[in-house]
PDBQT receptor file of N, H, CA, C and O in Angstrom, charges set to zero:
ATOM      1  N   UNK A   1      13.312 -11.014  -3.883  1.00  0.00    +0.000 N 
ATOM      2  CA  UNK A   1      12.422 -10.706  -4.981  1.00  0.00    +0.000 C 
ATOM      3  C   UNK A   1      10.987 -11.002  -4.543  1.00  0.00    +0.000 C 
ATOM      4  O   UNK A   1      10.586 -12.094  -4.140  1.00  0.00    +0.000 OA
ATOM      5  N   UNK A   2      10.292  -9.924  -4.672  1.00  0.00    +0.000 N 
ATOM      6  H   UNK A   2      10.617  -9.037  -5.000  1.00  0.00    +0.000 HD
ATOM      7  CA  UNK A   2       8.743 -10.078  -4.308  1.00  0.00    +0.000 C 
ATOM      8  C   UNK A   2       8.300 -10.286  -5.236  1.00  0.00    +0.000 C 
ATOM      9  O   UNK A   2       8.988 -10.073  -6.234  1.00  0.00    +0.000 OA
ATOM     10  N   UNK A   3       6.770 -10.867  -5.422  1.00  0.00    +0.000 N 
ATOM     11  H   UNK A   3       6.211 -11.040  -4.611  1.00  0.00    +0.000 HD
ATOM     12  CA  UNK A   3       5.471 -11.147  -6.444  1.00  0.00    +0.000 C 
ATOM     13  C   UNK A   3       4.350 -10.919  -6.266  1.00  0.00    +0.000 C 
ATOM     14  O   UNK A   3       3.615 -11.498  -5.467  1.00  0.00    +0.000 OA
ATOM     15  N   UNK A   4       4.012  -9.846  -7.152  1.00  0.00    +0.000 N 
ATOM     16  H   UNK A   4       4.610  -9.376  -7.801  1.00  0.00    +0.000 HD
ATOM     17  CA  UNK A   4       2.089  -9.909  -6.275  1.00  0.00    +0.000 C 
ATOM     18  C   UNK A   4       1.374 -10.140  -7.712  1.00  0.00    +0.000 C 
ATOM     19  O   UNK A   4       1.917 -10.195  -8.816  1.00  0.00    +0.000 OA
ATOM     20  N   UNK A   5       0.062 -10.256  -7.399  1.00  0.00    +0.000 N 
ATOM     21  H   UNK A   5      -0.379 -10.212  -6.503  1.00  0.00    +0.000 HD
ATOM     22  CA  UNK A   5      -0.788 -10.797  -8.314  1.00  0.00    +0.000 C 
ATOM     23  C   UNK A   5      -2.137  -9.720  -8.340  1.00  0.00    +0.000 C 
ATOM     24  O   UNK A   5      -2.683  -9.205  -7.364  1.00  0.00    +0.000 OA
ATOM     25  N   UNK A   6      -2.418  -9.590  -9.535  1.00  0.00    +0.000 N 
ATOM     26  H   UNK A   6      -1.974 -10.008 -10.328  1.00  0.00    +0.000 HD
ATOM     27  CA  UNK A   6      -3.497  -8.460  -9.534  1.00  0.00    +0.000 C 
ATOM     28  C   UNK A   6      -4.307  -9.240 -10.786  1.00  0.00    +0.000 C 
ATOM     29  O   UNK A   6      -4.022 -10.135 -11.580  1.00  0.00    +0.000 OA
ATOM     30  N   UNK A   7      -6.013  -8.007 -10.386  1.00  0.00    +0.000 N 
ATOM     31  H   UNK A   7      -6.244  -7.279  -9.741  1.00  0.00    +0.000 HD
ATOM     32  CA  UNK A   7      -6.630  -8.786 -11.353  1.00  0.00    +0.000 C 
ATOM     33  C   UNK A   7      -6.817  -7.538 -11.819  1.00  0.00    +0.000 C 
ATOM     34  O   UNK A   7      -6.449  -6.574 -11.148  1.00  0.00    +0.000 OA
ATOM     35  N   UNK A   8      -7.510  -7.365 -13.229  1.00  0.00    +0.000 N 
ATOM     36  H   UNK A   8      -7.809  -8.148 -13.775  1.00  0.00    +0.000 HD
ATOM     37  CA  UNK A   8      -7.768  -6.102 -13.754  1.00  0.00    +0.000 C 
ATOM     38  C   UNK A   8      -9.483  -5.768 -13.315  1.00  0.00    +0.000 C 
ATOM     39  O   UNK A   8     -10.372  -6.410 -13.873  1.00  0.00    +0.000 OA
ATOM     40  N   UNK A   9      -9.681  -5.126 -12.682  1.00  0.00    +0.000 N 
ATOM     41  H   UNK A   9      -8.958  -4.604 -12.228  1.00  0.00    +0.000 HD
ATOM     42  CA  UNK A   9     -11.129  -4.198 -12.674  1.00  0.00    +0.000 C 
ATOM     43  C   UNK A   9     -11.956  -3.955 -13.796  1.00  0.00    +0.000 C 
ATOM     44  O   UNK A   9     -13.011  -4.336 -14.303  1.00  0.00    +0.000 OA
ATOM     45  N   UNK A  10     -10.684  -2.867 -14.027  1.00  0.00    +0.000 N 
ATOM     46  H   UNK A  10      -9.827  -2.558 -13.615  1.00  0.00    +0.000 HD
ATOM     47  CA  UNK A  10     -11.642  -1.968 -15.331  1.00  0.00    +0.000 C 
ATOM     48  C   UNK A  10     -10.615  -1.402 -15.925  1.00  0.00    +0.000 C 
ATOM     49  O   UNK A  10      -9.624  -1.107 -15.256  1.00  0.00    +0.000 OA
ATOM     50  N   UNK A  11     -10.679  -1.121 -17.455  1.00  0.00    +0.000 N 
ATOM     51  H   UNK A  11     -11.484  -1.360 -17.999  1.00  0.00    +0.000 HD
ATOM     52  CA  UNK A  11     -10.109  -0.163 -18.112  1.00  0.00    +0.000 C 
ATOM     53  C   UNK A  11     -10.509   1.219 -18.798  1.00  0.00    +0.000 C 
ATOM     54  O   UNK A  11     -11.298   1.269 -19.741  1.00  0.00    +0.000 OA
ATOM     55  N   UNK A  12      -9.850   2.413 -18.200  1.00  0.00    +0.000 N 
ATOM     56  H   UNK A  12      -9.209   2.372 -17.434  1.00  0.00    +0.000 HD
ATOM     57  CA  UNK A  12     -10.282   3.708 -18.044  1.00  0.00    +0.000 C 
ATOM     58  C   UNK A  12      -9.251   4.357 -19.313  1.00  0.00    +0.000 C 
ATOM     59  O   UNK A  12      -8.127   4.704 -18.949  1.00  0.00    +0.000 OA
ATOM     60  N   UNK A  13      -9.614   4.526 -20.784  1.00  0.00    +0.000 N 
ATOM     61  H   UNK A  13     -10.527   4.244 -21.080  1.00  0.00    +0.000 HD
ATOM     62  CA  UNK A  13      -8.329   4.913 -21.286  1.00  0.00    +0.000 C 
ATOM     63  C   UNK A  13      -7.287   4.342 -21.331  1.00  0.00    +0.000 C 
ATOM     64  O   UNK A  13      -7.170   3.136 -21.549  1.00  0.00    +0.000 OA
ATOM     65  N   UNK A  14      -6.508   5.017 -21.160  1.00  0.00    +0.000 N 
ATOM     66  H   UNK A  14      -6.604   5.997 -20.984  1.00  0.00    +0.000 HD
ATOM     67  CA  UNK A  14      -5.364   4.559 -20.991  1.00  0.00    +0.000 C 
ATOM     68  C   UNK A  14      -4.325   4.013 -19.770  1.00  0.00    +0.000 C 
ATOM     69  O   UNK A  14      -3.115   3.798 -19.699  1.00  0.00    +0.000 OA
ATOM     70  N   UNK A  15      -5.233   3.933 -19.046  1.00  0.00    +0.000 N 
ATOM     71  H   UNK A  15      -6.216   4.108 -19.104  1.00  0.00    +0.000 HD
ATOM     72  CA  UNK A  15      -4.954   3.259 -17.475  1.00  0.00    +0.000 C 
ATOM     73  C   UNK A  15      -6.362   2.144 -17.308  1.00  0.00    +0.000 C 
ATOM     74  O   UNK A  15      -7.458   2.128 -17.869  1.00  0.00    +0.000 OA
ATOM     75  N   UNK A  16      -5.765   1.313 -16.322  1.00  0.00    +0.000 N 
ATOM     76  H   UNK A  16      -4.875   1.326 -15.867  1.00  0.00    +0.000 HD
ATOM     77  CA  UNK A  16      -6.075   0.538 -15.703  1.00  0.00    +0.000 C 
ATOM     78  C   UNK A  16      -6.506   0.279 -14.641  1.00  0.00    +0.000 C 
ATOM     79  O   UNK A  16      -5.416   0.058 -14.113  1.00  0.00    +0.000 OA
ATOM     80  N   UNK A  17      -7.547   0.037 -13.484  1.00  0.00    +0.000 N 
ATOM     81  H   UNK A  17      -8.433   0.216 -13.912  1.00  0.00    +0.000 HD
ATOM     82  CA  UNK A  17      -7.282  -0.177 -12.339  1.00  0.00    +0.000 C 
ATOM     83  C   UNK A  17      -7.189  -1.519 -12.023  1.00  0.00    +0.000 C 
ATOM     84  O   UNK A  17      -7.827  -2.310 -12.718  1.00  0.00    +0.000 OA
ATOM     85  N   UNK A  18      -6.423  -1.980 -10.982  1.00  0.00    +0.000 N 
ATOM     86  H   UNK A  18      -5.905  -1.337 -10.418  1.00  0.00    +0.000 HD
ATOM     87  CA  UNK A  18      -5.823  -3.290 -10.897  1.00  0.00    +0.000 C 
ATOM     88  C   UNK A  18      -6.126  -3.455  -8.970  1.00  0.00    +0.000 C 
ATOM     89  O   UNK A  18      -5.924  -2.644  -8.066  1.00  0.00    +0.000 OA
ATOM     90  N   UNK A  19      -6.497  -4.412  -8.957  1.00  0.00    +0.000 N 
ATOM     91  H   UNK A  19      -6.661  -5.071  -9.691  1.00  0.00    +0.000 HD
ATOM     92  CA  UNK A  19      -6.887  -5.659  -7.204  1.00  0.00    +0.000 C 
ATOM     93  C   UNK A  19      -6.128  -6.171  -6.969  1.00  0.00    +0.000 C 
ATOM     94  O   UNK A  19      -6.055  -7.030  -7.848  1.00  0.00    +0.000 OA
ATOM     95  N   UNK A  20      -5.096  -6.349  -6.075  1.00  0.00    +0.000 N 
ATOM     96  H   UNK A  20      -5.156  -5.651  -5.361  1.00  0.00    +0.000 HD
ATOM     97  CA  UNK A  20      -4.438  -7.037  -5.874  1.00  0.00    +0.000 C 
ATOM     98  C   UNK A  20      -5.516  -8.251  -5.088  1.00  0.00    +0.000 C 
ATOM     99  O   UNK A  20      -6.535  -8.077  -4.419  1.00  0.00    +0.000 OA
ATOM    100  N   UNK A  21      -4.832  -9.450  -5.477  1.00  0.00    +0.000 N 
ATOM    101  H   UNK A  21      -4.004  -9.590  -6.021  1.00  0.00    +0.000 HD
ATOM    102  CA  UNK A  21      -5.529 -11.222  -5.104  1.00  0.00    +0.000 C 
ATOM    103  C   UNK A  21      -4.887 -11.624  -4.179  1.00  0.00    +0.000 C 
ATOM    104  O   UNK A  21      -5.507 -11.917  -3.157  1.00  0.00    +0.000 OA
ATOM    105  N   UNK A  22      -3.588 -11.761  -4.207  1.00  0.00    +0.000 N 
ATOM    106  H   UNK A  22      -3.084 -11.523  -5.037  1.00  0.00    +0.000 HD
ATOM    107  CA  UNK A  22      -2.948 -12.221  -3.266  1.00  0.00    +0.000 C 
ATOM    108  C   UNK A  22      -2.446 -11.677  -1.888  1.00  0.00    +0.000 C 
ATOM    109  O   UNK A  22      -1.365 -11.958  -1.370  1.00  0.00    +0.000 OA
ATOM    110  N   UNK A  23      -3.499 -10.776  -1.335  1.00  0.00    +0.000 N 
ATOM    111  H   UNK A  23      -4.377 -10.548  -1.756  1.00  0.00    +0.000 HD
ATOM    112  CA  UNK A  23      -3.675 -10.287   0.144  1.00  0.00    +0.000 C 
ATOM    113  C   UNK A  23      -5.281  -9.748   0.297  1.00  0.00    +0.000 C 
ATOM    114  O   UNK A  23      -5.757  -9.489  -0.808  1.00  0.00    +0.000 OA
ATOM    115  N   UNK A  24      -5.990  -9.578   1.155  1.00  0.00    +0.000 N 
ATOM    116  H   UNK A  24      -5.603  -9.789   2.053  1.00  0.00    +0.000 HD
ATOM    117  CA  UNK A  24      -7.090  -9.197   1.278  1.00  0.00    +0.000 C 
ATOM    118  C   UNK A  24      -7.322  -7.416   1.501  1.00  0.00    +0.000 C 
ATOM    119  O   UNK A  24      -7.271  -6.704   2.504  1.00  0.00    +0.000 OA
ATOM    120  N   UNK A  25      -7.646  -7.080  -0.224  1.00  0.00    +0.000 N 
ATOM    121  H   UNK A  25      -7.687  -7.658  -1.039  1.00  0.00    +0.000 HD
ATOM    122  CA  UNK A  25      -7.434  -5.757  -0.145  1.00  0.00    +0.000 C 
ATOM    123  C   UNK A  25      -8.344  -4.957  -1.187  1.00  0.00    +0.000 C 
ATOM    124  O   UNK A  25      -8.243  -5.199  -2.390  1.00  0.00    +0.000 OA
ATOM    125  N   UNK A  26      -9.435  -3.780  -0.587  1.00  0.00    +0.000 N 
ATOM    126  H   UNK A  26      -9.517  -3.584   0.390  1.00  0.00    +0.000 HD
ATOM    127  CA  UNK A  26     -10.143  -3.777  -1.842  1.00  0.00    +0.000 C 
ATOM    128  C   UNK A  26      -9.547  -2.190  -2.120  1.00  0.00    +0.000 C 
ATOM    129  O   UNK A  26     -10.315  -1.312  -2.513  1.00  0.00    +0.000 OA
ATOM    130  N   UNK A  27      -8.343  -1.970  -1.913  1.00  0.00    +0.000 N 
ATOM    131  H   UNK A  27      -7.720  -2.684  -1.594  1.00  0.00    +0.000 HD
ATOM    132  CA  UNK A  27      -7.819  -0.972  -2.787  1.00  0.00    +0.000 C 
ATOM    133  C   UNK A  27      -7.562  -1.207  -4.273  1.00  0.00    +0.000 C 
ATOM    134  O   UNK A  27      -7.410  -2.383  -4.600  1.00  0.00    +0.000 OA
ATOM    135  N   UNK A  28      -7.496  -0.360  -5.136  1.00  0.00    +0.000 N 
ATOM    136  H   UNK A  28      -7.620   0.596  -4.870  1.00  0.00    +0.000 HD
ATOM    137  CA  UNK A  28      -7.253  -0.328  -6.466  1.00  0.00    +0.000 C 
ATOM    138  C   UNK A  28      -5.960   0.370  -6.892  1.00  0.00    +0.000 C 
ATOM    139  O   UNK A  28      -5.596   1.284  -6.152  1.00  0.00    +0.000 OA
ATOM    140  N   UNK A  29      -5.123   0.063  -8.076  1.00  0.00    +0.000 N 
ATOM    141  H   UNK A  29      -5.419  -0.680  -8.677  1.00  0.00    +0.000 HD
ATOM    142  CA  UNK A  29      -4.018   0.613  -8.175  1.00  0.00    +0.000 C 
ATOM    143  C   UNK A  29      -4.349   0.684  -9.519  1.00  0.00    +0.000 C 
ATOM    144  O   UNK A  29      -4.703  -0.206 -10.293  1.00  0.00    +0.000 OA
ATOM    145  N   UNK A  30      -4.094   2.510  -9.770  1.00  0.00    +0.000 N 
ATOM    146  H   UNK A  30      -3.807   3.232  -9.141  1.00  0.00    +0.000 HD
ATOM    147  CA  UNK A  30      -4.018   2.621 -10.914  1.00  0.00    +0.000 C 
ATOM    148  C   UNK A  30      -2.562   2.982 -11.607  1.00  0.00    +0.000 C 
ATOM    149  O   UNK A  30      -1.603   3.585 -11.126  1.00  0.00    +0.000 OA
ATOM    150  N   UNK A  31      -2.779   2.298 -13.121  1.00  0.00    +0.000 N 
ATOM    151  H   UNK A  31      -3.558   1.809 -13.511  1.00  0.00    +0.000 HD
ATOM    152  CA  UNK A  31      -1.612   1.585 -13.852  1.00  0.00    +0.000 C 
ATOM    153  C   UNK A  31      -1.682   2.099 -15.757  1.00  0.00    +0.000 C 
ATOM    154  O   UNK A  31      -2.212   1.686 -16.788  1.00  0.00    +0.000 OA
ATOM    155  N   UNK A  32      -0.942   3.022 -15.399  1.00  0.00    +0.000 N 
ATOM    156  H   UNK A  32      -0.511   3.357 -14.561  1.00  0.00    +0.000 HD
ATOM    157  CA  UNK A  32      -0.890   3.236 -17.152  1.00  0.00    +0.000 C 
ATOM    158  C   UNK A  32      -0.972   1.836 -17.683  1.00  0.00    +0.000 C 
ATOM    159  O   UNK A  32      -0.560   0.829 -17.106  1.00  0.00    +0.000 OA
ATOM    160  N   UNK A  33      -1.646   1.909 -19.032  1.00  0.00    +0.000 N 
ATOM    161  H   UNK A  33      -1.981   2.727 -19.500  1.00  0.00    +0.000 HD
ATOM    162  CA  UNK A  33      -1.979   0.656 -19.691  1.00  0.00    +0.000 C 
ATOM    163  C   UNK A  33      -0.023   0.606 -20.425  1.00  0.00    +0.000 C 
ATOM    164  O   UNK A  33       0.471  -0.521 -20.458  1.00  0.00    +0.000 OA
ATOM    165  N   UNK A  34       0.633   1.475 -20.793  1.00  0.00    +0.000 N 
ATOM    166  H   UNK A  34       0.232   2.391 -20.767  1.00  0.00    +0.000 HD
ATOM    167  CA  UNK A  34       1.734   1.350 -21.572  1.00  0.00    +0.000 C 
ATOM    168  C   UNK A  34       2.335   0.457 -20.674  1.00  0.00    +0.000 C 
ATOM    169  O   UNK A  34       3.025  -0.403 -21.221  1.00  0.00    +0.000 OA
ATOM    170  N   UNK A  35       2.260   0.410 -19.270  1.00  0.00    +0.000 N 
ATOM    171  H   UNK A  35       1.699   1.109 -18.826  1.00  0.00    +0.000 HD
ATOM    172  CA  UNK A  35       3.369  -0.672 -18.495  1.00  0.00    +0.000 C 
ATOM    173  C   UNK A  35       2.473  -1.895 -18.578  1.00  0.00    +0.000 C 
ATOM    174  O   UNK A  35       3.305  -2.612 -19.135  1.00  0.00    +0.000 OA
ATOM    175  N   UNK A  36       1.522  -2.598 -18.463  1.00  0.00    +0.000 N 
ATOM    176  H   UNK A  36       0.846  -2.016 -18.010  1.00  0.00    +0.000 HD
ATOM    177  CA  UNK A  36       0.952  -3.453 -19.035  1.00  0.00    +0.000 C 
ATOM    178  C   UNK A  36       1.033  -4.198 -20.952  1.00  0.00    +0.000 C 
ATOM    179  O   UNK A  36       1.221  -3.804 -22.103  1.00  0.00    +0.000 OA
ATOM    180  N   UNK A  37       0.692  -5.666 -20.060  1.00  0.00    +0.000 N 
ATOM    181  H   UNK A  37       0.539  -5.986 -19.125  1.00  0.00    +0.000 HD
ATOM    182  CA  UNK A  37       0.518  -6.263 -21.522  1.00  0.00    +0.000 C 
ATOM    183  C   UNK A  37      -0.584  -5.760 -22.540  1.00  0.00    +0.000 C 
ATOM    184  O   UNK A  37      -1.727  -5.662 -22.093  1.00  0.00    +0.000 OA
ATOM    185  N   UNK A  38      -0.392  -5.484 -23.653  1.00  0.00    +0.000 N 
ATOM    186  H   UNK A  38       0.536  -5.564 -24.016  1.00  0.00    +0.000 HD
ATOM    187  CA  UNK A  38      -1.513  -5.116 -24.520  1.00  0.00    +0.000 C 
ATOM    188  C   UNK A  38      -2.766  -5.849 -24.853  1.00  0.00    +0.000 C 
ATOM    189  O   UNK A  38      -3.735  -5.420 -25.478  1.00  0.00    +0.000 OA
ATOM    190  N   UNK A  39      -2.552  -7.240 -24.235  1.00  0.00    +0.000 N 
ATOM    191  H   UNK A  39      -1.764  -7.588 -23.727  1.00  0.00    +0.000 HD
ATOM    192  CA  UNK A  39      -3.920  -8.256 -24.651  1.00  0.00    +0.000 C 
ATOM    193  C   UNK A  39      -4.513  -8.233 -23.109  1.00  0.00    +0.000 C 
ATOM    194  O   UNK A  39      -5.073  -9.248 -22.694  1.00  0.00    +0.000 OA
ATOM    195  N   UNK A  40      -4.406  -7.239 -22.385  1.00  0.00    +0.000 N 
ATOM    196  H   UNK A  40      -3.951  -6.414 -22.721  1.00  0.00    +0.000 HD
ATOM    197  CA  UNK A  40      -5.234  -7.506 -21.319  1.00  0.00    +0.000 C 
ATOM    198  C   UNK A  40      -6.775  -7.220 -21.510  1.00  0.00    +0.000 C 
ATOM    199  O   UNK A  40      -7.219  -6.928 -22.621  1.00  0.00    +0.000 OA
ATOM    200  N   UNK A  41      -7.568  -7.312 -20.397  1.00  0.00    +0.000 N 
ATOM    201  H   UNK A  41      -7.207  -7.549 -19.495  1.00  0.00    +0.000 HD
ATOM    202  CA  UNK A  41      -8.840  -7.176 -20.659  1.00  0.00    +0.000 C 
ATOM    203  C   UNK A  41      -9.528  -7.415 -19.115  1.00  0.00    +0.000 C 
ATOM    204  O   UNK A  41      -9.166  -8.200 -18.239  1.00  0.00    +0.000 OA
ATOM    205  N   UNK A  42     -10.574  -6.513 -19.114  1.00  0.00    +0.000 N 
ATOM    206  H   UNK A  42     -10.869  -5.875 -19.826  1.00  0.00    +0.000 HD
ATOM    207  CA  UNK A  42     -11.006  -6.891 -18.030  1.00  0.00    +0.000 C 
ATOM    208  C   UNK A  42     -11.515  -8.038 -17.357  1.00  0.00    +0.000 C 
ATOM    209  O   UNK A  42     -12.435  -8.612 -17.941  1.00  0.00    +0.000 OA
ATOM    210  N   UNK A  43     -11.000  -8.686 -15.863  1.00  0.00    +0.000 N 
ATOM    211  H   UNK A  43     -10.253  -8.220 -15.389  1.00  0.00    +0.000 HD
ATOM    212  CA  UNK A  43     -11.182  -9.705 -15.394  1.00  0.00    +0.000 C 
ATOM    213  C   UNK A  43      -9.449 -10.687 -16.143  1.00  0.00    +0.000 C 
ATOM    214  O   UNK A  43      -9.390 -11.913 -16.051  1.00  0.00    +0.000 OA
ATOM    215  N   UNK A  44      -8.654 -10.136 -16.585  1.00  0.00    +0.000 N 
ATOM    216  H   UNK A  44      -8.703  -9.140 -16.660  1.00  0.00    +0.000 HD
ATOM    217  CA  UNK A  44      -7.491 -10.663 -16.909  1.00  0.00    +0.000 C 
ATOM    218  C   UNK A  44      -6.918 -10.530 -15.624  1.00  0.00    +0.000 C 
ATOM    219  O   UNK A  44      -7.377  -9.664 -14.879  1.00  0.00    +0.000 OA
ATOM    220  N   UNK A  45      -5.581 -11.563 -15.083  1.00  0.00    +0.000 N 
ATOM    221  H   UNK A  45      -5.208 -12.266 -15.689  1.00  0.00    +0.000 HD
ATOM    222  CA  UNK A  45      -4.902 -11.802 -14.113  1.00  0.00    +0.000 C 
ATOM    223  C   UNK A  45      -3.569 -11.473 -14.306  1.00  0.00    +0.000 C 
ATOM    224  O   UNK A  45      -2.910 -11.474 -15.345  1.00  0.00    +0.000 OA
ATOM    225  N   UNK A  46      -3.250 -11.182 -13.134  1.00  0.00    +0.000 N 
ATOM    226  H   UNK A  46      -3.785 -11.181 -12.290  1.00  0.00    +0.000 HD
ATOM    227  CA  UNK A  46      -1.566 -10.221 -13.958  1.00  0.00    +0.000 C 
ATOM    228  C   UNK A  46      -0.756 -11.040 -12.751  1.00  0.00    +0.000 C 
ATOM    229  O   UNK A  46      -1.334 -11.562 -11.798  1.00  0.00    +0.000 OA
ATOM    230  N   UNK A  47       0.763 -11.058 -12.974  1.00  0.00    +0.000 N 
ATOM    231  H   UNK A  47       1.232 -10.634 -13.748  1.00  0.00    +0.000 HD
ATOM    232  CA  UNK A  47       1.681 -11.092 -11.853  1.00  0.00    +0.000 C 
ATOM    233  C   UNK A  47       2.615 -10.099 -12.274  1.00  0.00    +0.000 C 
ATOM    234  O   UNK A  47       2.991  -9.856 -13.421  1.00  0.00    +0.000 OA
ATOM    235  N   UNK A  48       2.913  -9.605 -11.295  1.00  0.00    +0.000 N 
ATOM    236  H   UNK A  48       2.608  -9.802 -10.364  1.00  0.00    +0.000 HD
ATOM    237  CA  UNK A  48       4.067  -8.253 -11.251  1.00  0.00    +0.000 C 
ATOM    238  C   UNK A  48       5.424  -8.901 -10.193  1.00  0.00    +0.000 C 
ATOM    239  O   UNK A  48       5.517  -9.078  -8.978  1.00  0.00    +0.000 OA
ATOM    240  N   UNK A  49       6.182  -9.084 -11.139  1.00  0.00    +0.000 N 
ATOM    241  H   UNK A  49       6.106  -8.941 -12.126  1.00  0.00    +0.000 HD
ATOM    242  CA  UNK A  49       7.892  -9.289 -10.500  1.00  0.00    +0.000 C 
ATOM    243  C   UNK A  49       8.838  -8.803 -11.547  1.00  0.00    +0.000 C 
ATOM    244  O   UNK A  49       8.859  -8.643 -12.768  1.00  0.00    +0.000 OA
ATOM    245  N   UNK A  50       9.736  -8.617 -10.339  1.00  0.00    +0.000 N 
ATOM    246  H   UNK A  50       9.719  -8.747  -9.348  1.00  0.00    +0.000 HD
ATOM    247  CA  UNK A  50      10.948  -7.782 -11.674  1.00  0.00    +0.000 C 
ATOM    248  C   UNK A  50      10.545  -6.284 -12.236  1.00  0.00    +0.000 C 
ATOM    249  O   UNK A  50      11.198  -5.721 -13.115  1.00  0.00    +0.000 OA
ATOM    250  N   UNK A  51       9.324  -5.692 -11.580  1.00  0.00    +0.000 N 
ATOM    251  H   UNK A  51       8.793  -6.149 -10.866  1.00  0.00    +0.000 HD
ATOM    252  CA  UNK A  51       8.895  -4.545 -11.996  1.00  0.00    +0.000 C 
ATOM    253  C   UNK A  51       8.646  -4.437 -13.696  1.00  0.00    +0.000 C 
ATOM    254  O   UNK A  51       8.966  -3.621 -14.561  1.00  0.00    +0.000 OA
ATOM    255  N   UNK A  52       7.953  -5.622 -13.674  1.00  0.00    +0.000 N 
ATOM    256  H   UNK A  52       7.692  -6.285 -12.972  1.00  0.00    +0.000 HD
ATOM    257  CA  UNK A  52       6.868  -6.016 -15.540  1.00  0.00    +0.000 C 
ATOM    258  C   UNK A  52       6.013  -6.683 -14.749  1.00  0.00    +0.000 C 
ATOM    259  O   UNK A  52       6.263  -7.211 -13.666  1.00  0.00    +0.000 OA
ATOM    260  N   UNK A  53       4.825  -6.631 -15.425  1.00  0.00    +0.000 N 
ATOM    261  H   UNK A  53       4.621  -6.202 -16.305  1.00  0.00    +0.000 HD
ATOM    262  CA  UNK A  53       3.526  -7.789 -15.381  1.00  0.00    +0.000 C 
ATOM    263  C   UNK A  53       3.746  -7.794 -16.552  1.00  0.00    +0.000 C 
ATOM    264  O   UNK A  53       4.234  -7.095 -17.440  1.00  0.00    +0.000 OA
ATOM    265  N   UNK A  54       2.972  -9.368 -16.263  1.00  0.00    +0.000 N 
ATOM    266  H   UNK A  54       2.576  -9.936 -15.541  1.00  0.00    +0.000 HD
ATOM    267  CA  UNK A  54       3.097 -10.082 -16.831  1.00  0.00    +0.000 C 
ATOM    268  C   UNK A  54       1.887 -11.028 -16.817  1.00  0.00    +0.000 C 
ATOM    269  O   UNK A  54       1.777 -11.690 -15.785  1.00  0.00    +0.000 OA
ATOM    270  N   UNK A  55       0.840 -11.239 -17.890  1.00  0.00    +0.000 N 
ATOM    271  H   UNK A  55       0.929 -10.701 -18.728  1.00  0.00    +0.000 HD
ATOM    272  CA  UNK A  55      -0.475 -11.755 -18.339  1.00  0.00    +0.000 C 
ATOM    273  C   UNK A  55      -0.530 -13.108 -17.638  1.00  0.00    +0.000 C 
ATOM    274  O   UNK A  55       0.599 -13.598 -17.694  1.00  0.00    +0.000 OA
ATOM    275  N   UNK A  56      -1.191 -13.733 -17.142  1.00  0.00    +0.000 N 
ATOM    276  H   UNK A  56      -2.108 -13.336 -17.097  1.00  0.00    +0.000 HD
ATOM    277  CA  UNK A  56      -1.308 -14.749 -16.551  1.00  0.00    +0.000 C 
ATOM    278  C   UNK A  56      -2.627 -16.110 -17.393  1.00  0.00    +0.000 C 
ATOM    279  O   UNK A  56      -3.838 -15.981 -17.573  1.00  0.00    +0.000 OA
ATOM    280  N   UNK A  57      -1.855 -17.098 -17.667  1.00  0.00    +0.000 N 
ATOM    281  H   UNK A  57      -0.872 -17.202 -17.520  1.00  0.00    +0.000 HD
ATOM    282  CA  UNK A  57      -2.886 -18.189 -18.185  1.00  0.00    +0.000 C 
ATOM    283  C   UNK A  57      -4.067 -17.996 -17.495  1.00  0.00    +0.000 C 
ATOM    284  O   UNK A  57      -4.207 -17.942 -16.273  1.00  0.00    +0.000 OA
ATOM    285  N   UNK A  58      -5.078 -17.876 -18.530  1.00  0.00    +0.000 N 
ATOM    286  H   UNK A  58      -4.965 -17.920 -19.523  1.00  0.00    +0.000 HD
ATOM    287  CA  UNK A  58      -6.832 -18.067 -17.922  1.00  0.00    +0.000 C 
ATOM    288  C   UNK A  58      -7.045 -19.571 -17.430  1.00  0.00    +0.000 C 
ATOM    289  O   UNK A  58      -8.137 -19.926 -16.985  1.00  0.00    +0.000 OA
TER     290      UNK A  58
C-alpha cells in the first residue's frame, strides 16, 4: 500500500490542481473536485491511500 501527500494549488471549477510534497516535483495533477473532500481549500493538505484523499490536520 502506497501514500502520497499533495497540497492543493488552486481551485479551477470543478477540479483541482494538486503538488505532490512528498517527492520533489513541480508537476500538477489535476483532480475532479467530486473525488476530493468538500472542505478543501486552497493551500489545504491531502493524503491519498486506498485510492480516497483524505483532508489532512492544519
Amino acid at each position: 500500500m502506497e501514500t502520497w501527500y499533495y497540497e492543493v494549488v488552486n481551485i479551477e471549477g470543478d477540479y483541482a490542481n494538486l503538488k505532490r510534497t512528498d517527492i520533489s516535483s513541480d508537476d500538477l495533477k489535476l483532480v475532479a473536485r467530486a473525488l476530493l473532500p468538500p472542505e478543501i481549500a486552497e493551500g489545504s493538505r491531502l493524503k491519498y491511500e486506498l485510492m480516497q484523499y483524505e483532508l489532512m490536520g492544519e
